[in-house]
C-alpha positions as a Python dict, from the first residue, in 0.01 Angstrom:
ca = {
    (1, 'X'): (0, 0, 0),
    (2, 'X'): (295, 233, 91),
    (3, 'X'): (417, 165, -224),
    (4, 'X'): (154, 295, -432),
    (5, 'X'): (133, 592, -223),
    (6, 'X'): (479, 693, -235),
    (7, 'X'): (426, 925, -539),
    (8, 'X'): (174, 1102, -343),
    (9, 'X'): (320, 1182, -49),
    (10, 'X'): (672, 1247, -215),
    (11, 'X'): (518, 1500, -458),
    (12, 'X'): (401, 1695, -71),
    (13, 'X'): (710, 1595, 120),
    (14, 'X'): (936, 1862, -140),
    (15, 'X'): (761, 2131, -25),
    (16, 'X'): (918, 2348, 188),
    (17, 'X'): (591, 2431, 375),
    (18, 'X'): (523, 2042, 445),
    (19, 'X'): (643, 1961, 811),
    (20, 'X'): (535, 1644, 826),
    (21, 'X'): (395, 1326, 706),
    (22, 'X'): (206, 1055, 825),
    (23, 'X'): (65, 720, 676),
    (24, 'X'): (-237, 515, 930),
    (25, 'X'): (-325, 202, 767),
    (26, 'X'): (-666, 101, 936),
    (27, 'X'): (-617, -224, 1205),
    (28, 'X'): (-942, -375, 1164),
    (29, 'X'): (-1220, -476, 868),
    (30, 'X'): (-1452, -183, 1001),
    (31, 'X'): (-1257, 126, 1134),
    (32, 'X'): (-1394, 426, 1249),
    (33, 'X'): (-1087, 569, 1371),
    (34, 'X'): (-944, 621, 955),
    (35, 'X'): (-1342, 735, 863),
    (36, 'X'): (-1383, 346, 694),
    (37, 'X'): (-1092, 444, 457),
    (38, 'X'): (-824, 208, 430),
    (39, 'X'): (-538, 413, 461),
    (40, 'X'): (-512, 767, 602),
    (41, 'X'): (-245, 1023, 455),
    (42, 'X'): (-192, 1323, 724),
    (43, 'X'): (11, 1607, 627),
    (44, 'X'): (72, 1862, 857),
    (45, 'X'): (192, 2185, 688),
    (46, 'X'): (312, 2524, 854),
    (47, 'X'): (26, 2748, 688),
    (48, 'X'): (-209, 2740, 405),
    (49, 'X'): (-500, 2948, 286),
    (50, 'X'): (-686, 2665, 345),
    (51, 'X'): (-630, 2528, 690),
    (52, 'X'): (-841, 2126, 605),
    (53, 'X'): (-773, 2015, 257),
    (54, 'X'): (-926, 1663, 214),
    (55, 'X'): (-871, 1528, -108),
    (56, 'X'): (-993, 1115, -211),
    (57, 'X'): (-802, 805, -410),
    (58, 'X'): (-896, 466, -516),
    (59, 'X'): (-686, 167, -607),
    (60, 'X'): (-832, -122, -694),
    (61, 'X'): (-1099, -211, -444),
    (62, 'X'): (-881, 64, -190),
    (63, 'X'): (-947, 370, -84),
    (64, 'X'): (-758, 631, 47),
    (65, 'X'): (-810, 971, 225),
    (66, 'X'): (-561, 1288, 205),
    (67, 'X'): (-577, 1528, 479),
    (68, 'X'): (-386, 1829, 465),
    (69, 'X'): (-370, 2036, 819),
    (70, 'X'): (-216, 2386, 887),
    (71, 'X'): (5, 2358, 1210),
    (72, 'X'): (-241, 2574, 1373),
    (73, 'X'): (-562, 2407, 1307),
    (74, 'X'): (-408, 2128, 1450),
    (75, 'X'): (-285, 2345, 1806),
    (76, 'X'): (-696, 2443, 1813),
    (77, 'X'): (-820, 2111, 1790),
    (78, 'X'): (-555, 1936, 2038),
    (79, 'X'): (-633, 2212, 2259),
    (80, 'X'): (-1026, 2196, 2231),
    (81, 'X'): (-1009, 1816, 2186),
    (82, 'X'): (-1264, 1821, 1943),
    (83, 'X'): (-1084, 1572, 1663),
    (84, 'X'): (-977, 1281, 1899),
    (85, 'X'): (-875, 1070, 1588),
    (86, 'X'): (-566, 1313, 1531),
    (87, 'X'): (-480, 1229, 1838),
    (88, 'X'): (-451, 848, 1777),
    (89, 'X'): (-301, 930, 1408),
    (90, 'X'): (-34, 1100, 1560),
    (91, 'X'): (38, 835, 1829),
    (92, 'X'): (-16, 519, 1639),
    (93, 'X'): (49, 615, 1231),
    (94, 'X'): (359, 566, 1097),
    (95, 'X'): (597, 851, 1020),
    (96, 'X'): (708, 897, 626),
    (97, 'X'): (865, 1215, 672),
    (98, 'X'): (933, 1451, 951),
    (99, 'X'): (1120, 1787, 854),
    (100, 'X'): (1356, 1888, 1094),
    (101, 'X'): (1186, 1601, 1364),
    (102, 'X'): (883, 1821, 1380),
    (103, 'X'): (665, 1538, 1407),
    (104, 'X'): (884, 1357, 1681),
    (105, 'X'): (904, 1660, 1899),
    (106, 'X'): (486, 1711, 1861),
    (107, 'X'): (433, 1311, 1943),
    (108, 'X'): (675, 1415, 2263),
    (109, 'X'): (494, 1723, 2353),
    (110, 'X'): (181, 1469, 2372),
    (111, 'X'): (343, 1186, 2603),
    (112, 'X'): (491, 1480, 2839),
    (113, 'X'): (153, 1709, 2785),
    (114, 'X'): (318, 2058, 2940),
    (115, 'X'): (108, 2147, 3258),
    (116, 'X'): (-26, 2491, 3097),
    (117, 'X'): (-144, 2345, 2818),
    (118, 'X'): (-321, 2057, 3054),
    (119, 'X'): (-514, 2345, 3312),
    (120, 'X'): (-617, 2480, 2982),
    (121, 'X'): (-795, 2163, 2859),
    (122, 'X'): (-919, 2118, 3181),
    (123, 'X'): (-1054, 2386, 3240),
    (124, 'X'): (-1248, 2393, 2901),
    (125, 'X'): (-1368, 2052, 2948),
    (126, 'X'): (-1496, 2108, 3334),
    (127, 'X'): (-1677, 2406, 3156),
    (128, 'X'): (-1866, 2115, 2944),
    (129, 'X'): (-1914, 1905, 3220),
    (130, 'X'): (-2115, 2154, 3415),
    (131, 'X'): (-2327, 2275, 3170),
    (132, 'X'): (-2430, 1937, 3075),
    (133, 'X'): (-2479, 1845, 3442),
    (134, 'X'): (-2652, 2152, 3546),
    (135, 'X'): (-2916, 2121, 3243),
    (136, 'X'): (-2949, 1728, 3317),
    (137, 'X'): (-3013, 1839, 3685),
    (138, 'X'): (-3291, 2063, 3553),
    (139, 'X'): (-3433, 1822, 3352),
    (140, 'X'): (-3450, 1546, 3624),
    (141, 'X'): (-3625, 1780, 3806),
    (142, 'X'): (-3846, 1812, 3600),
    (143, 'X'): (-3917, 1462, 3522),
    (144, 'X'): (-3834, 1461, 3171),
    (145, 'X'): (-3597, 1157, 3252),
    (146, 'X'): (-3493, 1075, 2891),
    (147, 'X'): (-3308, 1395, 2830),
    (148, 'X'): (-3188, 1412, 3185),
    (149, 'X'): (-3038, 1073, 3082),
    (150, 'X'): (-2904, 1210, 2770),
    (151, 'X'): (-2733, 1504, 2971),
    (152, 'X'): (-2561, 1291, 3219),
    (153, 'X'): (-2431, 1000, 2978),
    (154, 'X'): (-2278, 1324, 2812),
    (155, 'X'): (-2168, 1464, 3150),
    (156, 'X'): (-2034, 1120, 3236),
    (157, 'X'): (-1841, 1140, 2868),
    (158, 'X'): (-1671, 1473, 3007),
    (159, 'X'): (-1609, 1350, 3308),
    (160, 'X'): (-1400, 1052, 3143),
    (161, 'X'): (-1212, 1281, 2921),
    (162, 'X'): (-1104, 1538, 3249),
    (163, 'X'): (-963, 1151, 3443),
    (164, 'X'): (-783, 1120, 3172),
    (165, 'X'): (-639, 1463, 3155),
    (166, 'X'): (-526, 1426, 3509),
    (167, 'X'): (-368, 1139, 3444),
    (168, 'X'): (-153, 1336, 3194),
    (169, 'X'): (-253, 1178, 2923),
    (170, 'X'): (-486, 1290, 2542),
    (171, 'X'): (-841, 1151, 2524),
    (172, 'X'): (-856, 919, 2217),
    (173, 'X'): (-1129, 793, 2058),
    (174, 'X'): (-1249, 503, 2295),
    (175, 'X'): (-1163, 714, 2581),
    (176, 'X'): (-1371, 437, 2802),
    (177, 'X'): (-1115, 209, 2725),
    (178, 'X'): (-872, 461, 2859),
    (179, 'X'): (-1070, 533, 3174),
    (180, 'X'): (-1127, 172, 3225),
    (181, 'X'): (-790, 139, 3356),
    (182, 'X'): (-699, 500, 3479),
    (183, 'X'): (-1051, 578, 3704),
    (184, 'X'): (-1303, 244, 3757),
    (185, 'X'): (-1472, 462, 4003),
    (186, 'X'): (-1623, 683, 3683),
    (187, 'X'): (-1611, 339, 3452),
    (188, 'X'): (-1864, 168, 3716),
    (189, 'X'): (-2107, 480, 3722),
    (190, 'X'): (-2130, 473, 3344),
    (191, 'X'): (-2173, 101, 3302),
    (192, 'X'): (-2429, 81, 3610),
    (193, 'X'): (-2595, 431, 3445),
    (194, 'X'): (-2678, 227, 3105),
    (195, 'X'): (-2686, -115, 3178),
    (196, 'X'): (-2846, -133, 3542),
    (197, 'X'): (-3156, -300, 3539),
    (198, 'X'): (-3314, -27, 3841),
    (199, 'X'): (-3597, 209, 3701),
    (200, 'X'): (-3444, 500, 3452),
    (201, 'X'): (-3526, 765, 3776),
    (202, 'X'): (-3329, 554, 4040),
    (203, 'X'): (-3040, 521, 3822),
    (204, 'X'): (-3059, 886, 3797),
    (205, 'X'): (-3113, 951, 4117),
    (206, 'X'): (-2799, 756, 4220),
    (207, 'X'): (-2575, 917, 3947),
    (208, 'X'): (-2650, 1243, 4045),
    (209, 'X'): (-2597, 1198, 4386),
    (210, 'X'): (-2255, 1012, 4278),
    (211, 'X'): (-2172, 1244, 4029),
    (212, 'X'): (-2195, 1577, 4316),
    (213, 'X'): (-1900, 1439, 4515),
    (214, 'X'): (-1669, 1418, 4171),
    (215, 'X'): (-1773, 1721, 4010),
    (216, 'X'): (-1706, 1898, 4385),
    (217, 'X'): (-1389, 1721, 4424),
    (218, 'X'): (-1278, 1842, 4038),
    (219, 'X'): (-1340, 2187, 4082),
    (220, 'X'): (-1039, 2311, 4218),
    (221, 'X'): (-826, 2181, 3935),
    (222, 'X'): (-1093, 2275, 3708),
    (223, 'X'): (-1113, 2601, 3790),
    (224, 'X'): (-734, 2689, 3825),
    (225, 'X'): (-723, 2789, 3448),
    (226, 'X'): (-1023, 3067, 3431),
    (227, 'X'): (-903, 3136, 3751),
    (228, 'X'): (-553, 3210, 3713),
    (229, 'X'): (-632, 3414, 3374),
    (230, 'X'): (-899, 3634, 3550),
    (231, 'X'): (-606, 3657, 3838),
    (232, 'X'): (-464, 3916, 3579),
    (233, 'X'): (-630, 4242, 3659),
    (234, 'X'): (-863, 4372, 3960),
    (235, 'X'): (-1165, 4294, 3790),
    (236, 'X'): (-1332, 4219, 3418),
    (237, 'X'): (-1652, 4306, 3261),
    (238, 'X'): (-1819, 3968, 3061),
    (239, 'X'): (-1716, 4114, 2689),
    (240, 'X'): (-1376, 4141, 2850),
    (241, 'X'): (-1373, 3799, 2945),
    (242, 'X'): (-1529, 3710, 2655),
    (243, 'X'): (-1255, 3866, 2450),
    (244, 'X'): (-935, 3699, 2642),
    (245, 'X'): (-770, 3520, 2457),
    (246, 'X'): (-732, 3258, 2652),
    (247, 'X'): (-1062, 3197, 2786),
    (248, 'X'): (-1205, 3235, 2363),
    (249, 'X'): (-1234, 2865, 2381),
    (250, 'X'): (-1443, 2824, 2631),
    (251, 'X'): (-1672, 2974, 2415),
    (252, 'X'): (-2075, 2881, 2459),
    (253, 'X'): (-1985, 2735, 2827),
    (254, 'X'): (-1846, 3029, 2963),
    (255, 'X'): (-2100, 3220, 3141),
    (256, 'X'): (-2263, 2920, 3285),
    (257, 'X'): (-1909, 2794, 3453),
    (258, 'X'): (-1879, 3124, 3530),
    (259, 'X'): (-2213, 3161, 3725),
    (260, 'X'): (-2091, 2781, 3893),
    (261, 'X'): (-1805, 2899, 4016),
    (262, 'X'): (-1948, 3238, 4182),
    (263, 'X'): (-2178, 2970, 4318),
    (264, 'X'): (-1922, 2766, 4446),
    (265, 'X'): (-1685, 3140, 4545),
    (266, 'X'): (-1382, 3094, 4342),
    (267, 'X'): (-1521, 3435, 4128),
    (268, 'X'): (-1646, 3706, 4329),
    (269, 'X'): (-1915, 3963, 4175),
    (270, 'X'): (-1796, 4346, 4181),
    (271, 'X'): (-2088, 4561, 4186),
    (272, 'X'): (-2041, 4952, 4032),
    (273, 'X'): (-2306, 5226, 3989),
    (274, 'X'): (-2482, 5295, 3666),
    (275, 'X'): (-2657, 5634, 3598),
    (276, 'X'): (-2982, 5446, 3734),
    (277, 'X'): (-3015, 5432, 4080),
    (278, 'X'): (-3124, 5093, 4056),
    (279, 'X'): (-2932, 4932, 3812),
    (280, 'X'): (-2585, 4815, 3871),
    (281, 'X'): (-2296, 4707, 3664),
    (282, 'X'): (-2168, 4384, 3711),
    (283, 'X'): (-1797, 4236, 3698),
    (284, 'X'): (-1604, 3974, 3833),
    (285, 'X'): (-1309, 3944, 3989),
    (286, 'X'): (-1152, 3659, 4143),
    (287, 'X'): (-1136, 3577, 4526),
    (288, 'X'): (-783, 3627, 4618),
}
């Protein structure tokens, strides 16, 4: 198979803008993990107008898929985690070429996973994690028990991804495999969640109270990200926050972790005078 796409991948690899090259050869009959192709050519490259160019081959009764990724598109979705398959391309595909040992030094950065660049994922995924809690809460409440059970399998998902983060470690794509080993305690509540033969309400019930003691006990190290960003001046207004940088990324979970954690006092609310004697502004600041 190499072989055949050796033309292919040499044509990319003289191009000065190419960093790096990987082949993934799928490792079973049906595999989700290289989108059912047979083969998967990943090209990382340092910048392109484009930043996903997919582009499809066929050989025979093969089929390949060409995926050509700007360096930073790739930074935004390790750091979001929302492409878990690159994850596993990078880990398990096979290096063709690797300019200056870009390639080797990224698969490095992985294994090691710098601590600032772990708080940040983190703290994006605790943001997910309460959101889809809170709302499943809601809806339990409420006794509309099939979407509360839809919230907290996704909560329980999030949950997964942030034991494996802490482990120091990327989410891949059967992260239950992963969690499995590193957290049974959050393996067992999934399993009993949607395979326990108790009424959909008690299993709820259970989870939820379950679920309070490891969402509490995660907060701290969930919150040390938005935290230590917001640490940065006396206090912020919400486009401000909204505007960071850093905190970008949170994006649609944002003001709900942010109303959790002034609920739980690791954000305080500053209160200032508007030219209505009954209105006031309202910004946060962190409790120091």
């Amino acid at each position: 198979m190499e072989a055949l796409l050796r033309p292919i991948y040499q044509e990319r690899a003289s191009d000065p803008n190419t960093l790096g090259i990987i082949l993934v050869e799928k490792r079973a009959e049906f595999s989700p993990i290289t989108d059912m192709f047979d083969s998967i050519l990943f090209i990382i490259t340092k910048e392109s107008s484009v930043p996903v160019f997919t582009k499809h081959y066929t050989y025979g009764d093969k089929k390949t898929a060409l995926h050509i990724i700007t360096e930073k598109q790739l930074r935004k979705w390790l750091l979001l985690g929302t492409n878990p398959k690159m994850v596993d391309w990078l880990i398990n595909g096979r290096v063709v070429f690797d300019r200056n040992e870009y390639v080797e030094s990224l698969k490095q950065e992985l294994y090691v996973f710098p601590i600032n660049g772990r708080k940040a994922r983190m703290g994006i995924e605790f943001a997910k994690l309460t959101r889809r809690y809170l709302e499943g809460k809601l809806f339990f409440e409420q006794h509309n028990y099939l979407d509360a059970y839809n919230h907290m399998v996704d909560s329980l998902h999030h949950l997964a991804r942030l034991a494996v983060f802490e482990n120091g470690m990327h989410p891949e794509v059967m992260v239950w495999k992963q969690v499995k080993q590193l957290d049974p305690s959050i393996y067992k509540l999934y399993d009993e969640l949607i395979s326990s033969e108790e009424t959909l309400e008690k299993r709820l019930e259970l989870l939820f109270l379950a679920s309070d003691f490891l969402i509490h006990s995660r907060t701290k190290d969930g919150a040390q990200h938005i935290v230590e960003v917001l640490g940065l001046k006396e206090f912020w207004t919400i486009q401000e926050i909204h505007e960071q940088e850093e905190l970008k990324n949170y994006s649609v979970d944002l003001e709900v972790f942010i109303e959790f954690l002034i609920d739980k006092g690791y954000i305080l609310i500053e209160k200032q005078q508007t030219k209505s004697n009954e209105i006031m502004h309202r910004y946060y600041k962190v409790r120091m």
